[in-house]
N, C-alpha and C positions, 0 to 999 in steps of 0.2 A: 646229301646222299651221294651226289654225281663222285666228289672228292674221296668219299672213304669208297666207293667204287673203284678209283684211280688209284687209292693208296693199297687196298688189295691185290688189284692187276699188279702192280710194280714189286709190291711184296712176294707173289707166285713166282715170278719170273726172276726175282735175285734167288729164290728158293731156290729153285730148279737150276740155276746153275753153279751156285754155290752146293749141290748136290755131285752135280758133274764132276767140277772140279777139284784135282789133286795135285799136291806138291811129290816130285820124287820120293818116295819111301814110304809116302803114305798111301792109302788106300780110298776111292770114292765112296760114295754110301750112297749108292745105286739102287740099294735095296730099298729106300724113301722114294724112290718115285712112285712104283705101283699108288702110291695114299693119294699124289695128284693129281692124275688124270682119272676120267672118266672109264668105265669097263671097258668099251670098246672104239676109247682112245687109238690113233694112231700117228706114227710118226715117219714121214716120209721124207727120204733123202732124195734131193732133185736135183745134183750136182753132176751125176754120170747119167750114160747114155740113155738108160730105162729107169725109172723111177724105182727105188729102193721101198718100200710101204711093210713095215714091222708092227705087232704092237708092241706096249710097252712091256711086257714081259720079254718078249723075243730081243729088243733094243737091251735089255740089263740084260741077258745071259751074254749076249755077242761081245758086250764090253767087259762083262766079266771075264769074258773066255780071252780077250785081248790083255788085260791088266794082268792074270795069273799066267799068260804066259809070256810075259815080258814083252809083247808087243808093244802093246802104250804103258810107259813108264811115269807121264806127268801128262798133266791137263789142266787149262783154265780159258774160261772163256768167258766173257763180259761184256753188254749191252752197251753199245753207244750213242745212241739216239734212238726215239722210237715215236710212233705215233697212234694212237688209241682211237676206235669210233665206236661208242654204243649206241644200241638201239636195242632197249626195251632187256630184255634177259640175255642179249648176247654181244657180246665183245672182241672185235678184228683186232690184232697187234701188232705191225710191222714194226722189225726191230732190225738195226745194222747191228753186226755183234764182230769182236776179234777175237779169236783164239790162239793159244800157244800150246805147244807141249813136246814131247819126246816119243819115239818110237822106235825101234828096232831096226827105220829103215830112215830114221835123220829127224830133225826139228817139224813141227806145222808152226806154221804164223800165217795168218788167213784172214780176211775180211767178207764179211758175205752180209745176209739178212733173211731175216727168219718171217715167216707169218706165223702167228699166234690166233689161234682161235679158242675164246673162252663161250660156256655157257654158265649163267647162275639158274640152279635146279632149284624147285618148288619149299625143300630144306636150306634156304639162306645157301646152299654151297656152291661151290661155280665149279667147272672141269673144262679140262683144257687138252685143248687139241693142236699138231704144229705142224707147220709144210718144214722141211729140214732143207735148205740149199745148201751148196758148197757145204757140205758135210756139217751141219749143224746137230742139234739135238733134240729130244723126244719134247713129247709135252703133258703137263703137270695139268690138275684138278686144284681150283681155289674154294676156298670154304670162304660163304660169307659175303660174297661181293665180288666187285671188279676193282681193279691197282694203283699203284704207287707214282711210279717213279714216269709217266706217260710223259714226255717234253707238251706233244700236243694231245689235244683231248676233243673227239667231237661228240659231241651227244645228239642223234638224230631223232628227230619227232617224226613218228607217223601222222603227225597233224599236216594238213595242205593249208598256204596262206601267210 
């Protein structure tokens, strides 16, 4: 059970930014995130002075409104190590991620790290919640369990002993 847990979590998280991600010309599909995340999901950018806190509808109209008007031209962003802890229905995800793309006002190329908060709901489905640093991204709802691609994985017992 723990494993298709971990293959889950890993599976949301290449979702959700292979969602993000666009090559010049093409367009994201921004419009799949709302299915991820939980109703009252939200995603918080903590990279500038006051904390940015959107939810995810408000996070897809801003980048819609950036992509149609030629502000952001390309996007990718990709998970480079990360570390998982469950306990019981809910799952932390500290993730390093790097990003690339174009904008209106030069290149990003960026390093940062995300927290990921998932829950698995009473329906096998899980929802996800994310702290966003250094300009990171929204967060997604998993169906079915917790992830994938975790490097490390702890699963904590509320047992004492």
């Amino acid at each position: 059970m723990h494993d298709s847990d971990e293959a889950r979590i890993g599976a949301l998280m290449t979702r959700f930014l292979r969602l993000v991600s666009f090559k010049d010309g093409d367009q994201p599909r921004y419009g799949e995130l709302p299915a991820l995340f939980s109703l009252h999901a939200r995603l918080i950018r903590t990279s500038g002075p006051v904390p940015e806190i959107s939810s995810v509808d408000e996070f897809v109209r801003t980048r819609r409104r950036a992509v149609a008007a030629g502000e952001l031209t390309s996007f990718e962003e990709i998970e480079l190590a990360q570390t998982t802890e469950i306990f019981g229905n809910v799952a932390h995800r500290f993730s390093s991620y790097a990003k690339r793309g174009t904008t209106n006002h030069g290149s990003i190329d960026v390093r940062g790290a995300i927290s990921t908060q998932l829950i698995r709901t009473g329906d096998g489905a899980a929802r996800r919640r994310q702290l966003l640093p250094l300009q990171a991204l929204p967060a997604p709802q998993w169906r079915g369990g917790f992830g994938e691609r975790a490097s490390r994985t702890r699963h904590v017992s509320d047992r004492h002993g």
